[in-house]
PDB file of N, CA, C and O in Angstrom, chain B, residues numbered from 101:
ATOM      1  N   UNK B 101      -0.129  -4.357   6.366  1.00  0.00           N
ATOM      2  CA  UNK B 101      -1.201  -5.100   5.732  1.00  0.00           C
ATOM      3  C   UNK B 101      -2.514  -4.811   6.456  1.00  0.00           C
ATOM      4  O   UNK B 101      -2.465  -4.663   7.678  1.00  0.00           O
ATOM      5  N   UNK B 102      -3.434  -4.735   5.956  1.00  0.00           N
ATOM      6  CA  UNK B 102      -5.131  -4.623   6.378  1.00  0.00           C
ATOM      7  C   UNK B 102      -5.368  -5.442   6.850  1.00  0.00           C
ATOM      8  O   UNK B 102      -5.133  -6.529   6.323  1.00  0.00           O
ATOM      9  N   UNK B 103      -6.084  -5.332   8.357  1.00  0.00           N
ATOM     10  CA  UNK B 103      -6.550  -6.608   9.260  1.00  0.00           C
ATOM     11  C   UNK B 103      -7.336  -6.664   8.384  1.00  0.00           C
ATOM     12  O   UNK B 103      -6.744  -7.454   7.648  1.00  0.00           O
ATOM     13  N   UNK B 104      -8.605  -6.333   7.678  1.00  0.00           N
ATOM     14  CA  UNK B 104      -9.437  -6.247   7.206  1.00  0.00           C
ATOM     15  C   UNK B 104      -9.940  -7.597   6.716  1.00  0.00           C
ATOM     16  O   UNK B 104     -10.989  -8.136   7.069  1.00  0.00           O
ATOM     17  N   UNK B 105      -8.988  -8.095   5.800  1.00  0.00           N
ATOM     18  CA  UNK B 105      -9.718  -8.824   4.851  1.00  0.00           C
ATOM     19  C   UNK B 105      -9.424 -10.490   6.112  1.00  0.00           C
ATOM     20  O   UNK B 105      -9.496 -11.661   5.737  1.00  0.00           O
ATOM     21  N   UNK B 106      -9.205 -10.156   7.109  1.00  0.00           N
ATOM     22  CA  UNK B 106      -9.872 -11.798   7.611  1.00  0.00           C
ATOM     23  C   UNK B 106     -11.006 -11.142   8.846  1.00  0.00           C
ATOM     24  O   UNK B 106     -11.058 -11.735   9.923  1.00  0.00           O
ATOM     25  N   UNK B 107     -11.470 -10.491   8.726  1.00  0.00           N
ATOM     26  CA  UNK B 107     -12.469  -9.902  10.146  1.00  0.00           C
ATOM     27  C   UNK B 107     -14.077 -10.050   9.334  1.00  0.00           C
ATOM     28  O   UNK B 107     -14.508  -9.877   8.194  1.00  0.00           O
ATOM     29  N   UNK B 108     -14.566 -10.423  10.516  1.00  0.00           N
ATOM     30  CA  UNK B 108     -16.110 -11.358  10.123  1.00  0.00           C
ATOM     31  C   UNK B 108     -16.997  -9.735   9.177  1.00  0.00           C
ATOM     32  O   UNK B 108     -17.827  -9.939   8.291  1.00  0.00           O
ATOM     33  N   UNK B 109     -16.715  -8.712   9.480  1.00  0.00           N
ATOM     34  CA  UNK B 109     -17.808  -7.895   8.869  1.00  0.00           C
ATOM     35  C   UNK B 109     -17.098  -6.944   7.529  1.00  0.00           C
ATOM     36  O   UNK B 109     -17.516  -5.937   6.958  1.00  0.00           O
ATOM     37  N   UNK B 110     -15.857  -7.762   7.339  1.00  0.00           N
ATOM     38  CA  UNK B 110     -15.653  -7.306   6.067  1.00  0.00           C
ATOM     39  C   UNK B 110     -16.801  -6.848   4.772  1.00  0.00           C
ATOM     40  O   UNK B 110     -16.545  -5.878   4.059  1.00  0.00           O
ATOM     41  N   UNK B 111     -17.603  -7.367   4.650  1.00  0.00           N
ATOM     42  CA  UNK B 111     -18.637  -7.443   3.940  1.00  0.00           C
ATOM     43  C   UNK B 111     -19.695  -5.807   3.357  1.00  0.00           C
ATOM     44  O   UNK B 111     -20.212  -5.259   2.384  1.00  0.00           O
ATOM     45  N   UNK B 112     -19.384  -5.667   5.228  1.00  0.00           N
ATOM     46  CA  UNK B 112     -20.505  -4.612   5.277  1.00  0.00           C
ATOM     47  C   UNK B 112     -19.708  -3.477   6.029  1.00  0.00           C
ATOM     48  O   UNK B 112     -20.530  -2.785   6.630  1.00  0.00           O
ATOM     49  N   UNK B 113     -18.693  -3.116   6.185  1.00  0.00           N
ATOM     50  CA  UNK B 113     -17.837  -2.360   6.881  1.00  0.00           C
ATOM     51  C   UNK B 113     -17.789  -0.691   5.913  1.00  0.00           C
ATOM     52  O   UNK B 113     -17.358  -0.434   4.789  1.00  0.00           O
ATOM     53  N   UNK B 114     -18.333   0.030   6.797  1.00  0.00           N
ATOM     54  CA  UNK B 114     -17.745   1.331   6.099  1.00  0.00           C
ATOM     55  C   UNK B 114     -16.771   1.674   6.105  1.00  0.00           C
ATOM     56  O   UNK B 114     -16.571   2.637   5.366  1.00  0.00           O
ATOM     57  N   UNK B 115     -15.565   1.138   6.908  1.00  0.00           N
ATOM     58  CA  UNK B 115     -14.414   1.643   6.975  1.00  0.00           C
ATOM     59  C   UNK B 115     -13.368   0.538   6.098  1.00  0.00           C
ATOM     60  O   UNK B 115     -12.152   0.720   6.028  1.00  0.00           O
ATOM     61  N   UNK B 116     -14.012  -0.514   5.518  1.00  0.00           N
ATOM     62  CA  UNK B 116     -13.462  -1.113   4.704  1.00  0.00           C
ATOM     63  C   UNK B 116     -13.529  -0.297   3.326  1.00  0.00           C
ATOM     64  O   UNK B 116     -12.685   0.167   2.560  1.00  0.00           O
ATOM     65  N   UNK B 117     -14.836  -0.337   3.365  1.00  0.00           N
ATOM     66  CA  UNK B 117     -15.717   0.520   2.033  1.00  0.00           C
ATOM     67  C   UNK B 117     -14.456   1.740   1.527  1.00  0.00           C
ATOM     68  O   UNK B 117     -13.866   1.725   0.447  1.00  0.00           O
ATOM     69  N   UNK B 118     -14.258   2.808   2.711  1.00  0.00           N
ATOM     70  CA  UNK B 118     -13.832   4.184   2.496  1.00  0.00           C
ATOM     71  C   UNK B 118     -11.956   3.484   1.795  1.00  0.00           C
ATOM     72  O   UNK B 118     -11.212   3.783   0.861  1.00  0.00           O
ATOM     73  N   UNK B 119     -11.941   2.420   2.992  1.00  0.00           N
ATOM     74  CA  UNK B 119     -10.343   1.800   2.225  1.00  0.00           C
ATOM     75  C   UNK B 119     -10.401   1.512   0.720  1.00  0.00           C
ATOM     76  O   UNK B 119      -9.686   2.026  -0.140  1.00  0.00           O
ATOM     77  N   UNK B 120     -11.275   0.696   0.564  1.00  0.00           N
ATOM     78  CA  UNK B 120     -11.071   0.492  -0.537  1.00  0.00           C
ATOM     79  C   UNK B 120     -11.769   1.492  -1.625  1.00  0.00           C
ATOM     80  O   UNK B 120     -11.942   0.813  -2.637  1.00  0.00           O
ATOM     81  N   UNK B 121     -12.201   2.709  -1.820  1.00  0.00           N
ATOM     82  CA  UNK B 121     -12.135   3.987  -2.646  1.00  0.00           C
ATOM     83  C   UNK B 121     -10.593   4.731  -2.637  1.00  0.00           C
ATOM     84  O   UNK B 121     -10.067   5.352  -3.561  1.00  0.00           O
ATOM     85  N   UNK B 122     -10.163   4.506  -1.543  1.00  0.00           N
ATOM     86  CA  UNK B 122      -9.353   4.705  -1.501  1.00  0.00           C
ATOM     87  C   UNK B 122      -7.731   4.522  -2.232  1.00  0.00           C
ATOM     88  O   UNK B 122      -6.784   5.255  -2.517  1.00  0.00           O
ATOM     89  N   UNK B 123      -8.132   2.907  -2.333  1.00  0.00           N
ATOM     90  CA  UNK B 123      -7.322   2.230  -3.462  1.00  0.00           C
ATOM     91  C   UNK B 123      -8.225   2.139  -5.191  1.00  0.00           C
ATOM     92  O   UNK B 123      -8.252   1.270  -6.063  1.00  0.00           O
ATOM     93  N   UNK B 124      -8.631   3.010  -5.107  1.00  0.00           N
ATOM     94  CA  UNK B 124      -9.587   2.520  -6.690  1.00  0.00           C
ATOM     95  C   UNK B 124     -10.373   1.208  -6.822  1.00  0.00           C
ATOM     96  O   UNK B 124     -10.640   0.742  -7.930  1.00  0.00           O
ATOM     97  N   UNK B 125     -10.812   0.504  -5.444  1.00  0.00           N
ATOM     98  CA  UNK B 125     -10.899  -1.006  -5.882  1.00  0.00           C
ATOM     99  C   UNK B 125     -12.381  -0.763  -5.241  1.00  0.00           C
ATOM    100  O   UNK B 125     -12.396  -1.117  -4.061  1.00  0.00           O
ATOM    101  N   UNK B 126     -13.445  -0.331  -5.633  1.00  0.00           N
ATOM    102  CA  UNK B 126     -14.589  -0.194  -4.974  1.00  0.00           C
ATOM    103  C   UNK B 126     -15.799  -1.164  -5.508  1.00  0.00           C
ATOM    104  O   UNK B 126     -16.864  -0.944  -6.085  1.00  0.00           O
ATOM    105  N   UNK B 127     -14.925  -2.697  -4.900  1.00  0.00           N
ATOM    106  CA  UNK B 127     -15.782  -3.583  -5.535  1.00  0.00           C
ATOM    107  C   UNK B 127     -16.962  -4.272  -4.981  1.00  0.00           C
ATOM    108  O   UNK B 127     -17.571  -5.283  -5.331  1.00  0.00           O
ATOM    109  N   UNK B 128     -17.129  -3.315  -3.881  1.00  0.00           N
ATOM    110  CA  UNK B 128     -18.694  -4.115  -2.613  1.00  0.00           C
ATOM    111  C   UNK B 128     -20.009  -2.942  -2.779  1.00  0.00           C
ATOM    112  O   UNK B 128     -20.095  -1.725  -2.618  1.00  0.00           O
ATOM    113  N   UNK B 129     -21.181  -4.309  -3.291  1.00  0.00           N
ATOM    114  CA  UNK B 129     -22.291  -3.513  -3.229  1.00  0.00           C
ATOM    115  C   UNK B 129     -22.738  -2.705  -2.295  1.00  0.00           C
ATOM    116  O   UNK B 129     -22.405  -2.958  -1.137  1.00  0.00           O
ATOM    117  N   UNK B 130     -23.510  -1.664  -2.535  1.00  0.00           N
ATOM    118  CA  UNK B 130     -23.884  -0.417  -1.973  1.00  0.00           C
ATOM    119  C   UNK B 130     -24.667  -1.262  -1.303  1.00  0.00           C
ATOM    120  O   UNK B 130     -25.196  -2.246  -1.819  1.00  0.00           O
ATOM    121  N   UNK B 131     -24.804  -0.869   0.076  1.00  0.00           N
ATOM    122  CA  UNK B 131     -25.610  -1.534   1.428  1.00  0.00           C
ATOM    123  C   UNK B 131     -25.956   0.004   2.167  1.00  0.00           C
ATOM    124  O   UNK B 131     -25.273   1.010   2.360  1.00  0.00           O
ATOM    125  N   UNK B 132     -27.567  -0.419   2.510  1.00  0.00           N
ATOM    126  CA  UNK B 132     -28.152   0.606   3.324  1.00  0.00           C
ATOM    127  C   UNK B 132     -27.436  -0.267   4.632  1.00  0.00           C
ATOM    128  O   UNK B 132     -26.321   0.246   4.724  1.00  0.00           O
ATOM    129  N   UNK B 133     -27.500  -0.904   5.258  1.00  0.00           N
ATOM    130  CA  UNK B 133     -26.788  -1.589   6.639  1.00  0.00           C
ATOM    131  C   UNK B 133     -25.312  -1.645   6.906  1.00  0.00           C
ATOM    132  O   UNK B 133     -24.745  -2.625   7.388  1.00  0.00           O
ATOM    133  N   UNK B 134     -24.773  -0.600   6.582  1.00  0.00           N
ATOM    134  CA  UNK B 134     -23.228  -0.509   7.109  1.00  0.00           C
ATOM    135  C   UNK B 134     -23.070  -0.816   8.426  1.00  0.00           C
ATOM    136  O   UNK B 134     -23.904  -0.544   9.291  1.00  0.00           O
ATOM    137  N   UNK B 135     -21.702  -1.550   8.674  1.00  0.00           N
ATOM    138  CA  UNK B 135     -21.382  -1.815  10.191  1.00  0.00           C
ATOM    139  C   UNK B 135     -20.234  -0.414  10.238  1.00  0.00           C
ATOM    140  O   UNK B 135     -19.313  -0.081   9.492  1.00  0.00           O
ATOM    141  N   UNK B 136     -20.760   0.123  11.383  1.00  0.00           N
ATOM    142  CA  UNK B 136     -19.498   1.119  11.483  1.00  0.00           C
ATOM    143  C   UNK B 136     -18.592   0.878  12.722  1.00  0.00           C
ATOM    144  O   UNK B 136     -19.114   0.932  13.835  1.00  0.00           O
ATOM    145  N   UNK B 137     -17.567   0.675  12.624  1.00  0.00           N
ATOM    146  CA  UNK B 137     -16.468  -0.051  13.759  1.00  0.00           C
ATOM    147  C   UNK B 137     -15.781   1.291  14.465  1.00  0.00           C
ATOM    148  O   UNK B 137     -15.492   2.399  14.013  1.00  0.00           O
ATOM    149  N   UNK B 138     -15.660   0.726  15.689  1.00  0.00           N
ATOM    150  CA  UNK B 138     -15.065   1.712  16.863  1.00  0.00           C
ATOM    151  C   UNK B 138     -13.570   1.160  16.857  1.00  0.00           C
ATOM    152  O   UNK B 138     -13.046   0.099  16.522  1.00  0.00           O
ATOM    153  N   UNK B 139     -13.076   2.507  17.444  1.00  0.00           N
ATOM    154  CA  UNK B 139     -11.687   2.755  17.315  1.00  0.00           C
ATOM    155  C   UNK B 139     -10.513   1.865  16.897  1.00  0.00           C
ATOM    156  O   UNK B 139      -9.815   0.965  17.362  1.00  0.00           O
ATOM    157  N   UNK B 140     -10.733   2.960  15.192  1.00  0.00           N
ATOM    158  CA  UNK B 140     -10.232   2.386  14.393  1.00  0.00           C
ATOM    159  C   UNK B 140      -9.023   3.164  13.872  1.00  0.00           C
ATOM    160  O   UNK B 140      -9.142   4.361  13.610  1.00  0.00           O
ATOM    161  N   UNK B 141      -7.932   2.558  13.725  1.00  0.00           N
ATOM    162  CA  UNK B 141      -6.042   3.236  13.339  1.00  0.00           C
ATOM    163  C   UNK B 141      -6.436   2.962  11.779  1.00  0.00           C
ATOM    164  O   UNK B 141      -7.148   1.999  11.492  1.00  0.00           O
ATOM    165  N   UNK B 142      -5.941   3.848  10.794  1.00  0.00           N
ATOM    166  CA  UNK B 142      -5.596   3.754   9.806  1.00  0.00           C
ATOM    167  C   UNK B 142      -4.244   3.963   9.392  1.00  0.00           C
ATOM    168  O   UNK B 142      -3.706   4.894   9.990  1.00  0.00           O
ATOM    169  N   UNK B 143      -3.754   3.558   8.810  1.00  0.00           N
ATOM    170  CA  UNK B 143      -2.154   4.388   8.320  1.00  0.00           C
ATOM    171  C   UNK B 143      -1.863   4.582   7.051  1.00  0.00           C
ATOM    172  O   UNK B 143      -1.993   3.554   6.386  1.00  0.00           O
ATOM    173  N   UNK B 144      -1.497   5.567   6.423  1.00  0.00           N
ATOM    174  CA  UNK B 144      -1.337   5.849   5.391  1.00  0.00           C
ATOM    175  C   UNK B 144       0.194   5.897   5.078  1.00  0.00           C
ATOM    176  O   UNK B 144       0.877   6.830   5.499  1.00  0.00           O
ATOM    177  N   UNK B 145       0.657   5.010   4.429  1.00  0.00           N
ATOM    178  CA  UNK B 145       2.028   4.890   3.651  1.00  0.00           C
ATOM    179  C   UNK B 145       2.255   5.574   2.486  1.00  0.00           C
ATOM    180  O   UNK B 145       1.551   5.310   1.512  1.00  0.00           O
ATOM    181  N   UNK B 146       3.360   6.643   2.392  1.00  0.00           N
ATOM    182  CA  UNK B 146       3.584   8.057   0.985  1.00  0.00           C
ATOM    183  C   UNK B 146       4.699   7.023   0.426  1.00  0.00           C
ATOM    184  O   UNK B 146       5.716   6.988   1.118  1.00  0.00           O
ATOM    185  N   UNK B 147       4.683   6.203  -0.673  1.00  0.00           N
ATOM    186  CA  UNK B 147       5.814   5.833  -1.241  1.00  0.00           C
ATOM    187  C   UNK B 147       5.411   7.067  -2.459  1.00  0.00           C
ATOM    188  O   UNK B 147       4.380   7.524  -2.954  1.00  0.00           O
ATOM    189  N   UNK B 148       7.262   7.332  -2.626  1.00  0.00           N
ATOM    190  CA  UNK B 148       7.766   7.969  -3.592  1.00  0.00           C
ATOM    191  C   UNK B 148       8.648   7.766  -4.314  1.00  0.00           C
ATOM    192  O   UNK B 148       9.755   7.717  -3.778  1.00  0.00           O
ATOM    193  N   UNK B 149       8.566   7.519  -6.114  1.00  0.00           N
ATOM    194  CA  UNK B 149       9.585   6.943  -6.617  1.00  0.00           C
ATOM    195  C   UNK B 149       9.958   7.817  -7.973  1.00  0.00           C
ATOM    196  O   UNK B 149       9.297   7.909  -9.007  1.00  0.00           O
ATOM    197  N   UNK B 150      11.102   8.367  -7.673  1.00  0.00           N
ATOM    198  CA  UNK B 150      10.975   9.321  -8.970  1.00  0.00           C
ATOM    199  C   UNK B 150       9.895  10.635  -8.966  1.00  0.00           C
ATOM    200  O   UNK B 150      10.283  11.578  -8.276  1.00  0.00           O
ATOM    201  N   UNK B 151       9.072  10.747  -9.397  1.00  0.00           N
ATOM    202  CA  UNK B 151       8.501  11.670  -9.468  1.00  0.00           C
ATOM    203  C   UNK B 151       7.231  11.471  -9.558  1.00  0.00           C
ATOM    204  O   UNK B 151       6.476  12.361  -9.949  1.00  0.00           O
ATOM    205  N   UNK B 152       6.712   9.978  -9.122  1.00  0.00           N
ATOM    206  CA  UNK B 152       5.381   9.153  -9.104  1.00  0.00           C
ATOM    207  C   UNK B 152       5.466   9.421  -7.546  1.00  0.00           C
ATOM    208  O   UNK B 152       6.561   9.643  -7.029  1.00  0.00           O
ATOM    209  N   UNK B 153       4.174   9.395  -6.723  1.00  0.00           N
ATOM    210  CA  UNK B 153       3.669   9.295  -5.418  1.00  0.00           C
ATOM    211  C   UNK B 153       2.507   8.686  -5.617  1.00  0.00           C
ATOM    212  O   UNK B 153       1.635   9.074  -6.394  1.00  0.00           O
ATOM    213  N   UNK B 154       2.452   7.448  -4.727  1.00  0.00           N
ATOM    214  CA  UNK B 154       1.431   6.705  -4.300  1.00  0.00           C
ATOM    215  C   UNK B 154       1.035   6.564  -2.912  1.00  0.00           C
ATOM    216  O   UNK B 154       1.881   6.731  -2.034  1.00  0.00           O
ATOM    217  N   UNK B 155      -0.272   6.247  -2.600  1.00  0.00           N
ATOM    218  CA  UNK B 155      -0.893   6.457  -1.023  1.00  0.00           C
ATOM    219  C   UNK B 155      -1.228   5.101  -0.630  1.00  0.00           C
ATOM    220  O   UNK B 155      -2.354   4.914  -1.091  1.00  0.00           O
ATOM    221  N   UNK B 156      -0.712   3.700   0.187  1.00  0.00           N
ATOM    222  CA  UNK B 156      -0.987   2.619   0.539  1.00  0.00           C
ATOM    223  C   UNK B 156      -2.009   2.905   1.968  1.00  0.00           C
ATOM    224  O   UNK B 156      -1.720   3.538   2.983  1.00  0.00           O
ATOM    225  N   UNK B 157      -2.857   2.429   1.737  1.00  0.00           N
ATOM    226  CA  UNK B 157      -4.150   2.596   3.007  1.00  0.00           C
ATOM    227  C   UNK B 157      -4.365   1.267   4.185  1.00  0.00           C
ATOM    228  O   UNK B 157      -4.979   0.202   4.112  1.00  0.00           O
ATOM    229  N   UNK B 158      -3.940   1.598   4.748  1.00  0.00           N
ATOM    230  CA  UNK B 158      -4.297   0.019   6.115  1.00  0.00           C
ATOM    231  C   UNK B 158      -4.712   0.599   6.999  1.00  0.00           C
ATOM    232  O   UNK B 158      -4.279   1.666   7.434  1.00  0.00           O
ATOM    233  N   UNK B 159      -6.045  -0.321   7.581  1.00  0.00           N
ATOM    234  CA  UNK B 159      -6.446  -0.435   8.462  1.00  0.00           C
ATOM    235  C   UNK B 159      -5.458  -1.380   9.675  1.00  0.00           C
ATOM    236  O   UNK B 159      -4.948  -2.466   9.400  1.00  0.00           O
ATOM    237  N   UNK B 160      -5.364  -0.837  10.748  1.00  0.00           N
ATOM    238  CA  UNK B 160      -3.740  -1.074  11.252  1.00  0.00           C
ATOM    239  C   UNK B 160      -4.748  -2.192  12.760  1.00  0.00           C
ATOM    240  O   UNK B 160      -4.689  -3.390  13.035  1.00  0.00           O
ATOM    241  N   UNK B 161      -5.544  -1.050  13.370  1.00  0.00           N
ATOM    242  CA  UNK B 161      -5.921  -1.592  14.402  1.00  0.00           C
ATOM    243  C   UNK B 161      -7.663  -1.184  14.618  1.00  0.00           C
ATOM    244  O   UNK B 161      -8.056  -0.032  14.437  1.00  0.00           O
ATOM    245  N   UNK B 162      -8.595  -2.312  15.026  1.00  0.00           N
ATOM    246  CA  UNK B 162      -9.948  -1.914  15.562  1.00  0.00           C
ATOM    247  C   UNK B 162     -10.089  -2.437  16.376  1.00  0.00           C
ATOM    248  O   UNK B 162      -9.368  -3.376  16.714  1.00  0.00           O
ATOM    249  N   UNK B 163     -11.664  -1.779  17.375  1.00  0.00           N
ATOM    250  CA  UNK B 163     -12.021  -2.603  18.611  1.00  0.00           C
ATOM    251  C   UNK B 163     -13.247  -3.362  17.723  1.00  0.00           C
ATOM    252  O   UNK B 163     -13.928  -4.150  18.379  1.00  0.00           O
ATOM    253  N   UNK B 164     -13.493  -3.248  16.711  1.00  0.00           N
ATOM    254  CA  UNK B 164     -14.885  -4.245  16.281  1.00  0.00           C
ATOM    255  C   UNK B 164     -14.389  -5.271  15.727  1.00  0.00           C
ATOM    256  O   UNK B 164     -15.311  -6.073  15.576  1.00  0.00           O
ATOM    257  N   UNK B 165     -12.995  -5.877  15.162  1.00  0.00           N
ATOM    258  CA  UNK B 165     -12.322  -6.849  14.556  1.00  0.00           C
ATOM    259  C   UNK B 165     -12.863  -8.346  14.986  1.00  0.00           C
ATOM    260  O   UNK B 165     -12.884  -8.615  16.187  1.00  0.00           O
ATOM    261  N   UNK B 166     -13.223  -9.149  14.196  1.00  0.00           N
ATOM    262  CA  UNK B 166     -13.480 -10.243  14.804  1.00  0.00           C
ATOM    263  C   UNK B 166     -12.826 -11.235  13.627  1.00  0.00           C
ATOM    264  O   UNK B 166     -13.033 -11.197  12.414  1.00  0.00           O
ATOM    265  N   UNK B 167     -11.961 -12.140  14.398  1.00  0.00           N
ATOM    266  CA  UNK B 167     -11.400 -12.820  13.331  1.00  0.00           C
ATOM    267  C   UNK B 167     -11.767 -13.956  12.717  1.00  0.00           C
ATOM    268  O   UNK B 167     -11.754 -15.035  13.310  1.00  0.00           O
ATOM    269  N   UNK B 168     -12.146 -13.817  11.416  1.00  0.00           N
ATOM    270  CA  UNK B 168     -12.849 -15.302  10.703  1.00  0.00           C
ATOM    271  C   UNK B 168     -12.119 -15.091   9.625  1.00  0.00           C
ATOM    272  O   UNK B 168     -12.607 -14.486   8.670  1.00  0.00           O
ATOM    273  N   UNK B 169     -10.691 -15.607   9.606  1.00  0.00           N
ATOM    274  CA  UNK B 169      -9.861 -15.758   8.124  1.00  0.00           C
ATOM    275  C   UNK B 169     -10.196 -16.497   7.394  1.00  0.00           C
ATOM    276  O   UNK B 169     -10.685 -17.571   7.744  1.00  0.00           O
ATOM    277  N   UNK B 170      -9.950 -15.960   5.490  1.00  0.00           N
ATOM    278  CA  UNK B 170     -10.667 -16.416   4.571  1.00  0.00           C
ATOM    279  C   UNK B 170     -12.246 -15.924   4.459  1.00  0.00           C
ATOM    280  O   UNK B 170     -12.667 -16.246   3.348  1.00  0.00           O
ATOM    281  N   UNK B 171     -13.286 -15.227   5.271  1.00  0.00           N
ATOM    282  CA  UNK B 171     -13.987 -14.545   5.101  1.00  0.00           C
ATOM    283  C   UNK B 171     -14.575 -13.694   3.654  1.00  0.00           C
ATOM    284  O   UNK B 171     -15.653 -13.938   3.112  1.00  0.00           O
ATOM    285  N   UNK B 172     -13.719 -12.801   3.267  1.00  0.00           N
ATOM    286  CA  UNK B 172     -13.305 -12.113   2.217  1.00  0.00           C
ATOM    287  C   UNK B 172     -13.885 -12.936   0.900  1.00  0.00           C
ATOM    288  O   UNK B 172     -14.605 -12.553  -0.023  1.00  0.00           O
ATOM    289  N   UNK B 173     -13.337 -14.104   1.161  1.00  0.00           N
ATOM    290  CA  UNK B 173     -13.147 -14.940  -0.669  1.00  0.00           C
ATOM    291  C   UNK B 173     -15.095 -15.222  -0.414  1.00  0.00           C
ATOM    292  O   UNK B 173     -15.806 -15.525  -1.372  1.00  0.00           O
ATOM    293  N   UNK B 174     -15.414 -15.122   0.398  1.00  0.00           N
ATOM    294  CA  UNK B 174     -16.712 -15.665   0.276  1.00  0.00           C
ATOM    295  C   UNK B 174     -17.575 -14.688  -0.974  1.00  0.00           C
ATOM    296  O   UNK B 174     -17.830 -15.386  -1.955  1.00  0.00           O
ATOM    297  N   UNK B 175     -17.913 -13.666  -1.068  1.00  0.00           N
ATOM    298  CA  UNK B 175     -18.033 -12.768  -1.934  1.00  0.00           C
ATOM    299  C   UNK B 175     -17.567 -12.055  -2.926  1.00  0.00           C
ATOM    300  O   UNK B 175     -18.351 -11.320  -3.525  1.00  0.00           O
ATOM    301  N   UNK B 176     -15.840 -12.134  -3.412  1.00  0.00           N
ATOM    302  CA  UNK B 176     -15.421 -11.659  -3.897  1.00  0.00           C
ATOM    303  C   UNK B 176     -15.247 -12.591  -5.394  1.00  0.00           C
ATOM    304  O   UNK B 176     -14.634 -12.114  -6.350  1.00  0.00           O
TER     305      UNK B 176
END
């Protein structure tokens, strides 16, 4: 699961941003003020079923994480 969606700069995160293009869900306005977060794990999960392949994207681990759960719903 994505630390993402309880960390205070969800909002403005480029590395949220790139996640979520990632999933087709590119639902945060374009911001000249991106926060760009230091060392950051992503992991990419290959499920394969039949002859369908899908790519699950998490942000696994950061050093900029700051936790304010429920964050997220504020804008969405």
């Amino acid at each position: 699961m994505c630390i993402c969606i309880n960390c205070r700069h969800i909002h403005r995160c480029k590395i949220y941003e790139f996640i979520e293009k990632q999933h087709c869900k590119n639902k945060m306005l374009q911001k000249n003020n991106y926060f760009i977060p230091v060392d950051t794990i992503i992991v990419v999960h290959i499920n394969k079923q039949n002859v369908s392949i899908s790519l699950d994207w998490d942000l696994q681990e950061c050093s900029s994480f700051v936790e304010e759960p429920g964050y997220w719903l504020l804008f969405s």
